[in-house]
C-alpha positions as CSV (number, residue, x, y, z in Angstrom):
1,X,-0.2,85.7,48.1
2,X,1.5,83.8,51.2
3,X,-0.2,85.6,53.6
4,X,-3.5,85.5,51.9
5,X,-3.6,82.2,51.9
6,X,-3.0,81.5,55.2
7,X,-5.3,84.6,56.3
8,X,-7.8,82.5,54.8
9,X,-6.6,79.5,56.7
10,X,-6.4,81.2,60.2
11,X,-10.1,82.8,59.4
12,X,-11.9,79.7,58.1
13,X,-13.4,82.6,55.8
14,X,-14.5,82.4,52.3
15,X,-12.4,83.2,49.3
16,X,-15.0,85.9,48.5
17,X,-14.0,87.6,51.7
18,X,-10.5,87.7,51.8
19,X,-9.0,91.4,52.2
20,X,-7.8,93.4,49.1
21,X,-4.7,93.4,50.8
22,X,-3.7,90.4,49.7
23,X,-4.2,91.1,46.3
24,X,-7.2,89.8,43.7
25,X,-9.2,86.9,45.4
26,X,-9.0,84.8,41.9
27,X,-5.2,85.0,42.1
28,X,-4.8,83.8,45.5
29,X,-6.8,81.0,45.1
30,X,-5.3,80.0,42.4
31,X,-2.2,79.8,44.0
32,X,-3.7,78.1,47.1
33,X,-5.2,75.5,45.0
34,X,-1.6,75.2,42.6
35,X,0.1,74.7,45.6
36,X,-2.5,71.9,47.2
37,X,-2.4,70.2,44.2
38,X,1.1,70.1,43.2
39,X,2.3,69.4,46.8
40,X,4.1,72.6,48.1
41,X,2.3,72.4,51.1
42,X,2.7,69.0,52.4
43,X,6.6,69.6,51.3
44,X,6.8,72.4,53.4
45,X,5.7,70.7,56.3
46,X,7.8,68.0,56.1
47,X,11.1,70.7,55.9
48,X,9.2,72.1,59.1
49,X,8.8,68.9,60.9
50,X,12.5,68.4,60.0
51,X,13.8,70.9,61.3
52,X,11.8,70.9,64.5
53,X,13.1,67.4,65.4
54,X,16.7,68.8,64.6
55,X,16.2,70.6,67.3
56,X,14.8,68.4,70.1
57,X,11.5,68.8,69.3
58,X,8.4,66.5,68.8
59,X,9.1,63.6,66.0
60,X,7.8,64.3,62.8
61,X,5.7,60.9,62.7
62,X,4.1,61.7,66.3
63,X,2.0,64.4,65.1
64,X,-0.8,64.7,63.4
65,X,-3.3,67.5,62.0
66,X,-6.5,67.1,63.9
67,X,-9.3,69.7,62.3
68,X,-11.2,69.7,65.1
69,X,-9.5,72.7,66.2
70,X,-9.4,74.6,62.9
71,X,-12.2,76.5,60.7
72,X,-14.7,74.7,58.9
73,X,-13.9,77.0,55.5
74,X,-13.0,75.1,52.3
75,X,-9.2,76.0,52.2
76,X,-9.4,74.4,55.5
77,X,-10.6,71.0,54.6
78,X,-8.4,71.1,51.7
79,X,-5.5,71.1,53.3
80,X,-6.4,68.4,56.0
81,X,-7.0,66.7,53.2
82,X,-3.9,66.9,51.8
83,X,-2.4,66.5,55.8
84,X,-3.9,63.0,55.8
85,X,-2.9,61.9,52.4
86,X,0.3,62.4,52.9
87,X,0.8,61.0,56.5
């Protein structure tokens, strides 16, 4: 389901054309739209964040999601939506 999701992120695609592979499209979404909702995303970028500044990395609060660079698919917008709501 993982994977199908972000396949879906990577590929700007449409639900409707997401490989078999990654199990039935209705179920997948489901769980992409779960997750948006109930914040698993935006907690599991924070963890990442985290642990990419305990390691010398770039500072959580001097990044940013900028969609310019990603897909124009609706997963995509979703979760810059969620980015930006949460920064």
């Amino acid at each position: 389901m993982v994977q199908g999701i972000f396949w879906i992120l990577d590929n700007g695609a449409k639900w409707k054309d997401l490989p078999t592979e990654f199990g039935p499209k209705s179920t997948v979404h489901d769980r992409f739209h779960g997750g948006a909702e109930g914040g698993v995303f935006e907690r599991v970028m924070r963890r990442a964040g985290r642990r990419v500044e305990q390691r010398g990395g770039f500072k959580l609060y001097e990044s940013f999601v900028d969609a310019t660079f990603a897909g124009r698919g609706k997963a995509v917008t979703a979760l810059a939506s969620l980015a930006s709501a949460g920064a």
